[in-house]
N, C-alpha and C positions, 0 to 999 in steps of 0.2 A: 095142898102143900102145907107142910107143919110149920113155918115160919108166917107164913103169908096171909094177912088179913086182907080183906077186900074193902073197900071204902067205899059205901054205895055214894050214887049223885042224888043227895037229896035235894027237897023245896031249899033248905038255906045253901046250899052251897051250888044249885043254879042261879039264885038270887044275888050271892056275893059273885059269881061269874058274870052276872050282868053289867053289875057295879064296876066289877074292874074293866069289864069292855067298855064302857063308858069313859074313865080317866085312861087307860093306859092305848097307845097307836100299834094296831095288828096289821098285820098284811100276811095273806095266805094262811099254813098252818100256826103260826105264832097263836090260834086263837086257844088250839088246843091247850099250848103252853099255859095261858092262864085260867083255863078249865084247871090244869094239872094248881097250878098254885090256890085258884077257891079251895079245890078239897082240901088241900095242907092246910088253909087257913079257918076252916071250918075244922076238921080234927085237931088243933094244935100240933101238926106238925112242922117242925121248927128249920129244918134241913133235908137237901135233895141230893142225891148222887148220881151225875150224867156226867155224860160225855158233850151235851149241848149247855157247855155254861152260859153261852152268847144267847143263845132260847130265854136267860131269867133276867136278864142286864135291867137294872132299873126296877127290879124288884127286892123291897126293902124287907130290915127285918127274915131274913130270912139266910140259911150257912146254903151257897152252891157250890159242891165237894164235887171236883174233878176225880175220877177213878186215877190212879197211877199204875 
């Protein structure tokens, strides 16, 4: 896809998923959610655009764009 870069999961950004498993409360898939936020936070991505904005509640620093 010509737009679309892929973001591997590397050592730091399993290591920053750990960190945040550790402060932030998951239940079920929620975990993936901050899987999704290491890597933004490891690439300097600054904003996400879903349809799950309740998925990022409590996550800071960070633009959650509802699609319209």
């Amino acid at each position: 896809m010509q737009h679309i870069e892929l973001l591997l999961m590397s050592d730091e950004v399993f290591k920053q998923w750990l960190e945040l498993l550790k402060t932030n409360t998951v239940t079920g898939a929620t975990v993936f959610d901050l899987m999704h936020v290491a890597t933004m936070m490891i690439y300097g991505i600054k904003s996400i655009y879903t349809f799950n904005v309740d998925d990022f509640n409590g996550i800071t620093d960070m633009e959650i764009i509802l699609p319209s």
